[in-house]
C-alpha positions as CSV (number, residue, x, y, z in Angstrom):
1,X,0.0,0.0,0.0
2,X,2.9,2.6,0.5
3,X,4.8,1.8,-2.9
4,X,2.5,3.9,-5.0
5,X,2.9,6.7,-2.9
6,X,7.0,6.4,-2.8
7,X,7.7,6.1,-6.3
8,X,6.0,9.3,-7.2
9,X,8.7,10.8,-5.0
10,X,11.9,9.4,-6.1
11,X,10.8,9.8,-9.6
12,X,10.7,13.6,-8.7
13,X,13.8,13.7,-7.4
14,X,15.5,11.8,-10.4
15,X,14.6,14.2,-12.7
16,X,15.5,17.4,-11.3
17,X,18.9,16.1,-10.5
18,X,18.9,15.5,-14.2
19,X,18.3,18.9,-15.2
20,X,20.4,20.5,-12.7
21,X,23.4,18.2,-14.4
22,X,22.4,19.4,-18.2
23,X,22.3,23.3,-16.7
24,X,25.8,22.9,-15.7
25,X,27.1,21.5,-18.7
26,X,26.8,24.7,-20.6
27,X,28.5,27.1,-18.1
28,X,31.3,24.8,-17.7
29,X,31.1,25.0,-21.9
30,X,31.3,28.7,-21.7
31,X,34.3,28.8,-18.8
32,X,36.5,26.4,-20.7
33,X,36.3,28.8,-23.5
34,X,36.8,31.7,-21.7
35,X,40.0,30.4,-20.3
36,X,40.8,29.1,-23.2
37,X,41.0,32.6,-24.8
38,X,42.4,34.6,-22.1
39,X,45.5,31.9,-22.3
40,X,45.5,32.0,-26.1
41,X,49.2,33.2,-27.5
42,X,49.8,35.5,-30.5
43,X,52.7,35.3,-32.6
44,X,53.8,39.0,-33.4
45,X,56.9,41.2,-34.8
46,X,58.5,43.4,-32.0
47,X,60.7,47.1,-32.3
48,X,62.7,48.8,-29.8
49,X,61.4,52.2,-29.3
50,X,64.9,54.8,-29.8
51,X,66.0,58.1,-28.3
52,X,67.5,60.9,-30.2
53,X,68.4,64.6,-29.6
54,X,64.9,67.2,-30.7
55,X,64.2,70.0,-30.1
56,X,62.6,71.3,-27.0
57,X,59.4,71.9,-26.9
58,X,56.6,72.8,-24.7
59,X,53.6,70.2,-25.4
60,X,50.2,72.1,-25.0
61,X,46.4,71.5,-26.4
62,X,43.8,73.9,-27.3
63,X,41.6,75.2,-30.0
64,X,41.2,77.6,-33.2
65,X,39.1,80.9,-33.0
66,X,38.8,83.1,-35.8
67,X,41.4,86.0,-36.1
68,X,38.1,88.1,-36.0
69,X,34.3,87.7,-35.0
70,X,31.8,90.5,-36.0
71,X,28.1,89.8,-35.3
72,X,27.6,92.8,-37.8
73,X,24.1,94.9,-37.1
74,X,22.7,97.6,-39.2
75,X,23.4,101.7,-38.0
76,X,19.2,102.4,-38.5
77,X,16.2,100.2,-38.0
78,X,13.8,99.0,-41.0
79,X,12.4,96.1,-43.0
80,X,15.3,93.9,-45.0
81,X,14.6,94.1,-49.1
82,X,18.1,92.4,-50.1
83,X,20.4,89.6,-48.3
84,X,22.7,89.0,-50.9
85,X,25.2,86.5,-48.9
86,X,24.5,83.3,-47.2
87,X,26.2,80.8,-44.6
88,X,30.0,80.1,-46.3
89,X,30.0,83.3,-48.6
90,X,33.4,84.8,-48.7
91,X,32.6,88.5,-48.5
92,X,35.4,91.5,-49.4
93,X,35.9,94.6,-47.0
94,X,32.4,96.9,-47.9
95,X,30.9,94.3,-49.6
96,X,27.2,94.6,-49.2
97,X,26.0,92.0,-47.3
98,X,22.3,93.4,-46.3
99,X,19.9,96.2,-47.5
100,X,16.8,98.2,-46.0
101,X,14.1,99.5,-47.2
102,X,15.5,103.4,-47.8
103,X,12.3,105.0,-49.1
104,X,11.7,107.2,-45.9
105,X,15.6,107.8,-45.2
106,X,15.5,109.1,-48.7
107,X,12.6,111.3,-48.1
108,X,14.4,112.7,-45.0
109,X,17.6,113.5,-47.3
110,X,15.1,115.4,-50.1
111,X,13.5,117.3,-46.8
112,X,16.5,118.5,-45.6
113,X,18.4,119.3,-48.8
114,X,15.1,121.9,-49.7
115,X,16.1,123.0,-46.1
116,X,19.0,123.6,-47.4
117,X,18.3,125.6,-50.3
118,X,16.2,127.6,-47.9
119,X,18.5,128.5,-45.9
120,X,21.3,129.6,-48.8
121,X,18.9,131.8,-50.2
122,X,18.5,133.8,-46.8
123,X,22.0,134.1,-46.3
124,X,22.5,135.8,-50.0
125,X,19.9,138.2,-49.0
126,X,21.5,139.2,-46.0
127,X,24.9,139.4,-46.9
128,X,23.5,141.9,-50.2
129,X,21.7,144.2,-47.7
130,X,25.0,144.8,-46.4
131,X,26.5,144.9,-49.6
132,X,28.4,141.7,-48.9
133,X,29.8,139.3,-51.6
134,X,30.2,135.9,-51.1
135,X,33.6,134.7,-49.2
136,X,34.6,138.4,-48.6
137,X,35.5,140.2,-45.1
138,X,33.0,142.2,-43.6
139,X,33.5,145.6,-42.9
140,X,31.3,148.5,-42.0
141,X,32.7,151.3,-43.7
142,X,32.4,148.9,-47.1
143,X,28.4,149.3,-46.6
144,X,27.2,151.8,-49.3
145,X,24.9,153.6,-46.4
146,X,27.6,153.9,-44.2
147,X,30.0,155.1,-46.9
148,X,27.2,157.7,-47.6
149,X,26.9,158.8,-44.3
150,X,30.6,159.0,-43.4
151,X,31.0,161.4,-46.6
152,X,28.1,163.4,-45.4
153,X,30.1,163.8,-42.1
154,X,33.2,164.6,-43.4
155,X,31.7,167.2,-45.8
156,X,29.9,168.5,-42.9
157,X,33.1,168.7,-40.9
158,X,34.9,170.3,-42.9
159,X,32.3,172.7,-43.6
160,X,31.9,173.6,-39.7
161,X,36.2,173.8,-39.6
162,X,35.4,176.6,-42.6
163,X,32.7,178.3,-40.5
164,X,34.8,178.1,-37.5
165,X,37.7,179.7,-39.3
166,X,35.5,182.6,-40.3
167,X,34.1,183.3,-37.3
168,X,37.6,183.4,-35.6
169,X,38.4,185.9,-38.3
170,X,35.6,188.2,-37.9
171,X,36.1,188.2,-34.2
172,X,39.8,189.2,-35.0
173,X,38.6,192.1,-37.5
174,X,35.8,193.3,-35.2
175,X,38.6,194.4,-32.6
176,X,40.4,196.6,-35.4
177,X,37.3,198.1,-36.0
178,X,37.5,196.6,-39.7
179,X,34.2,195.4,-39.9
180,X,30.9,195.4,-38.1
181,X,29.6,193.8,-34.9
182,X,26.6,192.3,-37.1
183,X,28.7,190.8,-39.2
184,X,30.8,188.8,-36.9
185,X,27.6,187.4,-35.0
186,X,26.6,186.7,-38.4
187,X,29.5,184.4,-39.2
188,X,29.6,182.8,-35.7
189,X,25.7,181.8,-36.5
190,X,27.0,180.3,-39.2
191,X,29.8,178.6,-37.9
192,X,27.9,177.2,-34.8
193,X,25.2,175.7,-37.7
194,X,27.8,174.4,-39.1
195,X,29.1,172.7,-36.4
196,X,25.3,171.3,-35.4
197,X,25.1,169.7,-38.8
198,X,28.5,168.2,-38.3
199,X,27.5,166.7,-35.2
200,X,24.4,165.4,-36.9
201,X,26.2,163.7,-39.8
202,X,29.0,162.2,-37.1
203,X,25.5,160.7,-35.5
204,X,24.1,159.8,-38.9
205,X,27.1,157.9,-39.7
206,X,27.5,155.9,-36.7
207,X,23.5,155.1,-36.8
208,X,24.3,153.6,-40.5
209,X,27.2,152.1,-38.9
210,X,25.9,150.4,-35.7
211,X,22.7,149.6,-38.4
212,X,25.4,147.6,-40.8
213,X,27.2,145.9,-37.7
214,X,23.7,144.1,-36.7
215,X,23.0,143.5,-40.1
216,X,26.2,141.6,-40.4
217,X,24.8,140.0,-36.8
218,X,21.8,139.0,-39.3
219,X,24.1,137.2,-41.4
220,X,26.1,135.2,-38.8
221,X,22.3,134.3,-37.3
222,X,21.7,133.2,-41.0
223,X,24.8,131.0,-41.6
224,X,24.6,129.4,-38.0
225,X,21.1,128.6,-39.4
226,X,22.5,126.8,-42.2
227,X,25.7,125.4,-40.7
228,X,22.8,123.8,-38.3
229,X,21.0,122.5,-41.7
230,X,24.2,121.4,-42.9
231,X,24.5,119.0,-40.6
232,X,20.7,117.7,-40.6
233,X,21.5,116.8,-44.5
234,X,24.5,115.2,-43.8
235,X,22.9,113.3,-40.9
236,X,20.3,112.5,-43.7
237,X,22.6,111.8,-46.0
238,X,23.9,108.8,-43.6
239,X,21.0,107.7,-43.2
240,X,20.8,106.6,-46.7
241,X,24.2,105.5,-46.5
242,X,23.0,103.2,-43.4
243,X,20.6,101.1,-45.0
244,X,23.3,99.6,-46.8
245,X,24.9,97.0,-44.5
246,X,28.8,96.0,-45.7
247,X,31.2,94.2,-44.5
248,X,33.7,95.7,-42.0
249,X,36.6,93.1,-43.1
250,X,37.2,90.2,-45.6
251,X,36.2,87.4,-44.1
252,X,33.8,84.5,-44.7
253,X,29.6,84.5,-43.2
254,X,29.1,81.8,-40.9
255,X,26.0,82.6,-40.0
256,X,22.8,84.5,-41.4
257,X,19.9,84.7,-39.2
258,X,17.7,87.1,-40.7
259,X,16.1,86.9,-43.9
260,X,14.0,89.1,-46.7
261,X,10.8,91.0,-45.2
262,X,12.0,90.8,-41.9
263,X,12.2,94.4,-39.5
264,X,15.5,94.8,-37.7
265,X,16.4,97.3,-35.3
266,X,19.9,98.4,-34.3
267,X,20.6,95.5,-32.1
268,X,19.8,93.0,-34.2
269,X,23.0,90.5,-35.8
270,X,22.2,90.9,-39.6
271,X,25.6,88.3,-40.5
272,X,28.4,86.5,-38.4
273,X,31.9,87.3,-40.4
274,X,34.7,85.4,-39.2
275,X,38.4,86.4,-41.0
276,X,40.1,83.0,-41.0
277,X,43.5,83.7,-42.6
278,X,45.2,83.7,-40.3
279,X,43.2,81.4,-37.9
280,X,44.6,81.9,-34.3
281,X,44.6,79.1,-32.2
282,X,44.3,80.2,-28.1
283,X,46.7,77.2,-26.3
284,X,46.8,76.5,-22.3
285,X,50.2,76.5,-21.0
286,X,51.3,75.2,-17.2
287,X,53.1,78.8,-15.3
288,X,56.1,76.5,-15.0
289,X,57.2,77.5,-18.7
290,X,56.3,81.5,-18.6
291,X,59.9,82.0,-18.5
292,X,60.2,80.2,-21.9
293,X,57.8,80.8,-24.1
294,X,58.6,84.0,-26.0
295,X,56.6,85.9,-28.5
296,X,57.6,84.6,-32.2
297,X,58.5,81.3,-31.5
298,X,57.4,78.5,-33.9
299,X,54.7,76.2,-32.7
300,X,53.7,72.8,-34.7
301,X,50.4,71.6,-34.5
302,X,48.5,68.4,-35.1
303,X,44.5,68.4,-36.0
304,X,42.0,65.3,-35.8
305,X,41.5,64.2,-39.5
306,X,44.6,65.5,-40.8
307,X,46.8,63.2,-39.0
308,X,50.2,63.4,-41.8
309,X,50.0,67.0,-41.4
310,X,51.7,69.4,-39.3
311,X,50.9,72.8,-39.2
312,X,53.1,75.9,-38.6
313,X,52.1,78.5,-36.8
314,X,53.9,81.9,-34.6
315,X,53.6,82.8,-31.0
316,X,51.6,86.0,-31.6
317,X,50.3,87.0,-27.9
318,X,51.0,85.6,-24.8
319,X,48.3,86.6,-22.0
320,X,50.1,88.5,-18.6
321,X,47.7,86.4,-16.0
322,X,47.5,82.9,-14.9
323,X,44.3,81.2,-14.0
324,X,43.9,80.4,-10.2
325,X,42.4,77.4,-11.0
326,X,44.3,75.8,-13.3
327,X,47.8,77.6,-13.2
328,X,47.8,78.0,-16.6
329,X,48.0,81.0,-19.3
330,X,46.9,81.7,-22.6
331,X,48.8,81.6,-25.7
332,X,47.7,82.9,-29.1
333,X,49.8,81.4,-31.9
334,X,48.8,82.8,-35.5
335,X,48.7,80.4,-38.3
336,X,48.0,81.3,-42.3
337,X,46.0,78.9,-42.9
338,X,46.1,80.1,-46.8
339,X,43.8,76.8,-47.9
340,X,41.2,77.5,-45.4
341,X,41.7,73.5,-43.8
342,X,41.5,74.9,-40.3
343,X,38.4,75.7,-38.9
344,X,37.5,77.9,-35.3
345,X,36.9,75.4,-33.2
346,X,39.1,72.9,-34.2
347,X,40.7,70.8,-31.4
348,X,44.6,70.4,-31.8
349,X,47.4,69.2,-30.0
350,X,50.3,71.2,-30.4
351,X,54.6,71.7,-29.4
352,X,55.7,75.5,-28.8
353,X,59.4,74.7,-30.0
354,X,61.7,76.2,-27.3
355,X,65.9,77.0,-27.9
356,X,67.8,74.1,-27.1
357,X,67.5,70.4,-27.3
358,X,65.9,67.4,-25.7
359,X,65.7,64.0,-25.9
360,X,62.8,62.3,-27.7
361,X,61.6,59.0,-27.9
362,X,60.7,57.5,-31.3
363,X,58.8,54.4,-32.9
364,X,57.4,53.6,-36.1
365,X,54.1,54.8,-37.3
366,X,53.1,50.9,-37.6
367,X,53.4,50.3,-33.7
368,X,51.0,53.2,-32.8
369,X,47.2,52.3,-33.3
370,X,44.8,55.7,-33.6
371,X,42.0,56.4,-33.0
372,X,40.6,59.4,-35.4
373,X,37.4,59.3,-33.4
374,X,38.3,59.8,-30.3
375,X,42.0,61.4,-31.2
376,X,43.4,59.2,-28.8
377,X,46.7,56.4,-29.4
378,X,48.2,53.5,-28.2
379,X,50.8,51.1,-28.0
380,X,51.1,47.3,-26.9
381,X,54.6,47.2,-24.9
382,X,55.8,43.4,-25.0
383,X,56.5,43.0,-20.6
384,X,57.5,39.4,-19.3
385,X,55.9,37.9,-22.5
386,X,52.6,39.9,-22.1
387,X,51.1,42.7,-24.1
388,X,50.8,45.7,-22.1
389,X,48.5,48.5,-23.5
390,X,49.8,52.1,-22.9
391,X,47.8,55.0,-24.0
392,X,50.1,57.9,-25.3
393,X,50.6,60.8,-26.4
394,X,52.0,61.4,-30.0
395,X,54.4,64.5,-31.8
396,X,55.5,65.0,-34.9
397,X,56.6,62.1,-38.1
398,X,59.7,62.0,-39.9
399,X,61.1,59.6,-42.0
400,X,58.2,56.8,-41.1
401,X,59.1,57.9,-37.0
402,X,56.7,58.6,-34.8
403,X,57.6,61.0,-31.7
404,X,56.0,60.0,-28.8
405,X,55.8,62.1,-26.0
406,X,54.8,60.5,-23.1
407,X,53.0,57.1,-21.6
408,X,56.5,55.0,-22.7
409,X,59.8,54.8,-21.4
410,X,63.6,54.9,-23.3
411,X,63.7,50.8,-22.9
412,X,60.6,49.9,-24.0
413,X,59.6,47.2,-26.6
414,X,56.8,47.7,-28.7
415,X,54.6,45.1,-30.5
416,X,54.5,46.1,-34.5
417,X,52.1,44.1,-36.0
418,X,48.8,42.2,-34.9
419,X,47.8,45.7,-33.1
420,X,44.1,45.2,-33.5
421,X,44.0,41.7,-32.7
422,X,46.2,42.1,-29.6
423,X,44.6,43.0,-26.0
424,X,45.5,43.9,-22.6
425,X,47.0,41.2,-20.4
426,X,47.2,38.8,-24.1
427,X,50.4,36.0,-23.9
428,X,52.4,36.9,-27.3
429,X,55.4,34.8,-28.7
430,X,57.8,37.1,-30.6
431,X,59.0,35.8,-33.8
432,X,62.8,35.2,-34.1
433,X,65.1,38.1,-35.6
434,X,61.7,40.5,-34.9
435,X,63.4,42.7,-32.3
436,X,65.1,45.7,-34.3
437,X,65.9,48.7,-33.0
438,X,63.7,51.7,-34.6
């Protein structure tokens, strides 16, 4: 009676000990292999990395700005009728680049150029009531009134001097007896008319002359009044001038965010022009070589996608203050940049080339593996029969050489071939007669 009850039981416990063996099986599969790979040995071609006397160098990174940036705006507000340029136009010094609608600017100009006109024409008239030409000197006694008046003085002068004479004679005579009483008082009347009128000619005269002096005053009032004019036409005249937008400097348009129909005021950035050649490129130095880098110096310099190409550049400015943070300064180095291949901001790596001479270590290009992506290289170094991998840094190529600048040391032996199938931590073999110096 208990049998049917048992077997049930054991049967259950049969086959889960069956499926726990096949579950196992697999991972112990997967283990082998594992071990299998990490032990696996690769057969590869070794170099001795060398040393030779360079240059020194300071070994800096950074990136390209444009010689100059101008978010150009226009001088007057309005709605845009013309964008002649676009995004990668090369544009000349002046050229236009933008243009407003200029009807009311040019109805402004008209306005004040009949101002103008105006203005001229009241200055003519008072300069020929004073009997003034154009460009000449003014002077009172020029005034035909006043020239009138001072010859109706003078006459009258000279005429009360005559009187005056006679009367002094007659008063001389009446004494002697040689002529009559009444006709001395009669030649003093006279003379002492005379004299009146004289006096009223001299105040005749200097009425017409004070009279010509504030005409004159009228004329000054007059020219002020268009010397004012003047400059409301030229104001209008740059007003016109202003709805035409130009370029302040050769350079290429990098950006264009405006566009036909559109109203702009003064602030607005019509075009981005960036002058390229030269290209300047703004590099982060440690304090510890501000007493060697020197204005002029040559710097080399290596960009991401152009990796057989080293570019030449100068030390153009070198920036007086160091950053708390980082104790580093800023270093401008100009480059021509004549083919237009560097771009603002491009990231490169870069030597300042000091005086003197270090020592540099060197490889062949084959035993450095790059990375373009990520602008990062490396080498496998062959240690106790194991390939070690060493991220480095890399300077300039000659003759098939590869400078590298740091992450290896002067005794170090470098795997040549197999680079991509090699790893970290791999067990190589190196082939007989493989070991050359570079």
């Amino acid at each position: 009676m208990m049998f049917p009850r048992i077997y049930p039981l054991a049967l259950a416990l049969t086959l889960f000990a069956a499926a726990c063996g096949k579950s196992k099986a697999p991972e112990s599969a997967a283990a082998s292999s594992e071990t299998k790979a990490l032990t696996q040995t690769q057969t590869i071609s070794v170099v001795h990395v060398t040393s030779r006397e360079v240059s020194a160098a300071v070994q800096a990174t950074g990136s390209y700005v444009a010689q100059e940036l101008s978010n150009v705006a226009p001088q007057s507000s309005g709605v845009l009728v013309a964008t002649p340029v676009d995004v990668g136009s090369f544009v000349q010094q002046g050229q236009l680049i933008a243009r407003l609608d200029d009807r009311d600017a040019k109805l402004r100009l008209d306005q004040a150029l009949a101002q103008q006109q105006q203005a001229e024409a009241f200055v003519r008239q008072a300069q020929q009531r004073i009997g003034l030409g154009q460009n000449q000197t003014f002077d009172a006694n020029t005034v035909p009134e006043v020239l009138a008046a001072r010859a109706a003085y003078e006459s009258a002068q000279a005429q009360a001097k005559l009187a005056e004479a006679d009367a002094k004679r007659y008063e001389n005579l009446i004494n002697s007896g040689d002529v009559s009483r009444s006709a001395y008082e009669k030649a003093k009347t006279a003379a002492e008319t005379a004299q009146a009128q004289a006096n009223a000619a001299r105040q005749q005269y200097d009425a017409q002359s004070n009279g010509a002096r504030q005409n004159f005053q009228g004329v000054a009032t007059q020219e002020a009044s268009l010397q004012a004019i003047h400059a409301q036409v030229a104001m209008a005249r740059k007003a016109v001038a202003d709805i035409e937008v130009r370029a302040p400097f050769p350079g290429y348009v990098s950006a264009r965010p405006v566009a036909v129909g559109e109203y702009v005021d003064t602030k607005a950035t019509i075009a981005t022009i960036l002058r390229i050649t030269p290209v300047k490129l703004q590099l982060q130095i440690p304090q510890i070589y501000a007493p060697s880098v020197q204005l002029g110096l040559t710097v080399e310099a290596a960009v991401s996608g152009f990796q057989d190409r080293i570019f030449l550049g100068k030390v153009t400015a070198i920036n007086p203050s160091v950053e708390t943070n980082s104790r580093t300064f800023i270093v401008e180095a100009s480059f021509a940049n004549t083919d237009i291949v560097l771009k603002p901001g491009m990231f490169a790596t870069a030597r300042i080339v000091l005086p003197g001479s270090t020592k540099g270590i060197f490889a062949p290009r084959e035993a450095v593996l790059t990375d373009p992506t990520t602008n990062s290289s490396q080498v496998f170094m062959i240690v106790d029969g194991k390939a070690r991998v060493a991220v480095v840094q890399i300077g300039e190529q000659v003759d098939g050489m590869i400078r590298i600048l740091s992450g290896v040391a002067e005794d170090a032996t470098l795997a040549l071939d197999h680079l991509q199938d090699l790893y970290d931590g791999q067990n190589v073999t190196v082939t007989e007669g493989s070991v050359p110096h570079a």
